[in-house]
DRENDO-1510 file (C-alpha; in Angstrom, 1 decimal, always signed):
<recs>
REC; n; res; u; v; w
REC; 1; UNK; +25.6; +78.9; +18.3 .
REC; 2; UNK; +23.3; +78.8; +15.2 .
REC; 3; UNK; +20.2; +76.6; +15.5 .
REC; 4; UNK; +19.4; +74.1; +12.7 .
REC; 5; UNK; +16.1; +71.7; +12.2 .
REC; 6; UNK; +15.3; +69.2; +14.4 .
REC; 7; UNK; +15.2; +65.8; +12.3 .
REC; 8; UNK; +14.3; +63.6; +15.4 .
REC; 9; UNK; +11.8; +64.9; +18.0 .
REC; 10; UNK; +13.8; +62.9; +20.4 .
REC; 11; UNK; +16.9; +65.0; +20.0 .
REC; 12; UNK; +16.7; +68.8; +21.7 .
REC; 13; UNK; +17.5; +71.8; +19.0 .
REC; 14; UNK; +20.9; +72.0; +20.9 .
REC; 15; UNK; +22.2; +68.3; +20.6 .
REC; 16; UNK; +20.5; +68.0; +16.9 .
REC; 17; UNK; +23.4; +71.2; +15.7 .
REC; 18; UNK; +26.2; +69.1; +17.3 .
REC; 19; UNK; +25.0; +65.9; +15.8 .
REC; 20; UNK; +24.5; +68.5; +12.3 .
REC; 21; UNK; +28.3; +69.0; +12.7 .
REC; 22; UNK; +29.0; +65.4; +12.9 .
REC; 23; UNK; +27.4; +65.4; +9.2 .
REC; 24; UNK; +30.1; +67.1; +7.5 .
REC; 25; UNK; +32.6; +64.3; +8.0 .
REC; 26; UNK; +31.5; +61.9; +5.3 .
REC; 27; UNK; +32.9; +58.5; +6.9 .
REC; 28; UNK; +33.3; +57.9; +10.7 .
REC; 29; UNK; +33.9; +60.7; +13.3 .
REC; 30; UNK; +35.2; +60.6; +16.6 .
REC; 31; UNK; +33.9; +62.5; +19.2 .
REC; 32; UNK; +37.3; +64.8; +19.9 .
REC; 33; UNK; +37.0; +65.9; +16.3 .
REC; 34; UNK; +33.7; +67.5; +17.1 .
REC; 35; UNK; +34.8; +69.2; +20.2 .
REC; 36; UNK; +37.6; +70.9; +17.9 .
REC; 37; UNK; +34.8; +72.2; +15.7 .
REC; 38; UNK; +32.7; +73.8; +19.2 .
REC; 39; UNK; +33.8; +74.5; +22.4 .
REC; 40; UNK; +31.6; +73.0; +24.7 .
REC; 41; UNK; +32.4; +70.5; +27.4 .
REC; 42; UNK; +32.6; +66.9; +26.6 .
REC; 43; UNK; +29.7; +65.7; +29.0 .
REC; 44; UNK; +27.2; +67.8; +26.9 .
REC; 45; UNK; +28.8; +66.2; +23.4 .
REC; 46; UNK; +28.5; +62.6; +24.9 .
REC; 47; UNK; +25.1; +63.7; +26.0 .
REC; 48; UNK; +24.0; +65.0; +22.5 .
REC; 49; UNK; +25.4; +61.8; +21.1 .
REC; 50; UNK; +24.0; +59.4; +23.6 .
REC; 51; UNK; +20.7; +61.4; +22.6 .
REC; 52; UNK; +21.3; +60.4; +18.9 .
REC; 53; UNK; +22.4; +56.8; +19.2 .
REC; 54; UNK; +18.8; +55.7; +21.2 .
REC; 55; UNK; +17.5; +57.5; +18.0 .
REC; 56; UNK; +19.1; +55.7; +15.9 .
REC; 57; UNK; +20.6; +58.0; +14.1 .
REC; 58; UNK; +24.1; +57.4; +15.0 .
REC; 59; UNK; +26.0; +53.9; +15.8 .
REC; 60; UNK; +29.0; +53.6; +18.1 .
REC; 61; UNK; +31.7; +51.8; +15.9 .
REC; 62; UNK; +34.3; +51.5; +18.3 .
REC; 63; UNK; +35.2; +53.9; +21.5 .
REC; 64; UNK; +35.0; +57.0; +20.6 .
REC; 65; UNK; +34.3; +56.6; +17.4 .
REC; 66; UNK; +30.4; +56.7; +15.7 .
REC; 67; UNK; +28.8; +56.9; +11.9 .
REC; 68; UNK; +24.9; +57.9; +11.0 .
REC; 69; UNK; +22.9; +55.0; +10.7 .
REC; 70; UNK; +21.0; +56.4; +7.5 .
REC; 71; UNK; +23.1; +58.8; +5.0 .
REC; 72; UNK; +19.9; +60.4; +4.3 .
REC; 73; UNK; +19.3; +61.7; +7.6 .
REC; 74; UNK; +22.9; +63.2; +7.4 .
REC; 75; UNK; +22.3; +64.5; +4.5 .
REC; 76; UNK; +19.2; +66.4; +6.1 .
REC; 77; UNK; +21.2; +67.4; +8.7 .
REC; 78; UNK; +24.5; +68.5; +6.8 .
REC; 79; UNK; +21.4; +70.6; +4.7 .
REC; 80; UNK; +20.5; +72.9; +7.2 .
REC; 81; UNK; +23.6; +74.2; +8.3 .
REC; 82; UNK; +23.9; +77.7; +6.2 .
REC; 83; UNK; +26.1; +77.1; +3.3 .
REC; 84; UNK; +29.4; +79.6; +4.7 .
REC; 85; UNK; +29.0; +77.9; +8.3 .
REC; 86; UNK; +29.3; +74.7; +6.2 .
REC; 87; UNK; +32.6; +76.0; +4.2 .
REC; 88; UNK; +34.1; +77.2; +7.4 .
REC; 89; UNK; +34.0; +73.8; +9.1 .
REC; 90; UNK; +34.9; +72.1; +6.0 .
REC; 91; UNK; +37.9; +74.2; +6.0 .
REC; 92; UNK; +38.5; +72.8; +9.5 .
REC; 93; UNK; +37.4; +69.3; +9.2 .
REC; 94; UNK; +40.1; +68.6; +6.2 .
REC; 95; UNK; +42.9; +70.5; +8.7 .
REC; 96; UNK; +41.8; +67.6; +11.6 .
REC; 97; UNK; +41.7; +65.0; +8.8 .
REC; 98; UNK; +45.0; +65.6; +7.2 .
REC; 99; UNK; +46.7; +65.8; +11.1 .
REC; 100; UNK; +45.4; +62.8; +12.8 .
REC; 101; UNK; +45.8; +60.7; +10.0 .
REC; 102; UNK; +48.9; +62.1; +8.1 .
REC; 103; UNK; +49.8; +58.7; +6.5 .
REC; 104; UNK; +46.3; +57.3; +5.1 .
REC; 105; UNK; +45.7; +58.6; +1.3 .
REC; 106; UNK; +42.1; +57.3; +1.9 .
REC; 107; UNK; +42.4; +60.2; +5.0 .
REC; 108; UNK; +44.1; +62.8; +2.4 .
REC; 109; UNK; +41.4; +62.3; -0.2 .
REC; 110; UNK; +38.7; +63.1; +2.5 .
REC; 111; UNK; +40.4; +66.1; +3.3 .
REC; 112; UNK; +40.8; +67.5; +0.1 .
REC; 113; UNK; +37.5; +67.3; -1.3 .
REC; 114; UNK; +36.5; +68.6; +2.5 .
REC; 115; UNK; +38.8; +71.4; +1.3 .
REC; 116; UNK; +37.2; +71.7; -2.5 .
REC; 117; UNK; +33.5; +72.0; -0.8 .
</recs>
């Protein structure tokens, strides 16, 4: 696992790369999307989440589901993942995208310019 900057001082190097991945997905994510992007359990995603919501980086939406607070900040954070680590999750962020939401052109449009990055 490649380190990245730590935006917030309240959020420990190891939580701030899983809340980095959460940056590539431009709209909402949900938490199962990260954990097919890093295998780690789910108590230490919920954890590094938990960590970035009393930040306020990140705001639950609905169960499971979360967006960043400032797109600045994810911008930052999407930053300071190397550029091919970047194109490699892309690559897999547009695969999840197209799969668990097959029917929404709003979902196939997010997937292809996830693709085209």
């Amino acid at each position: 696992m490649k380190m990245v900057m730590v935006y917030d001082s309240h959020v420990t190097d190891r939580n701030n790369y899983f809340i980095a991945l959460a940056s590539l997905f431009d709209e909402d994510f949900a938490i199962e999307w990260i954990e097919e992007l890093v295998e780690m359990k789910a108590s230490e995603l919920l954890k590094a989440i938990d960590e970035a919501i009393e930040s306020n980086l990140l705001i639950r939406k609905k169960p499971g589901f979360y967006y960043f607070k400032d797109l600045k900040k994810r911008q930052v954070l999407r930053d300071s993942l190397p550029q091919e680590e970047r194109e490699r999750l892309h690559r897999l962020i547009s695969r999840i995208m197209l799969r668990e939401i097959p029917d929404d052109p709003s979902a196939t449009k997010a997937a292809a310019n996830c693709a085209a990055r």
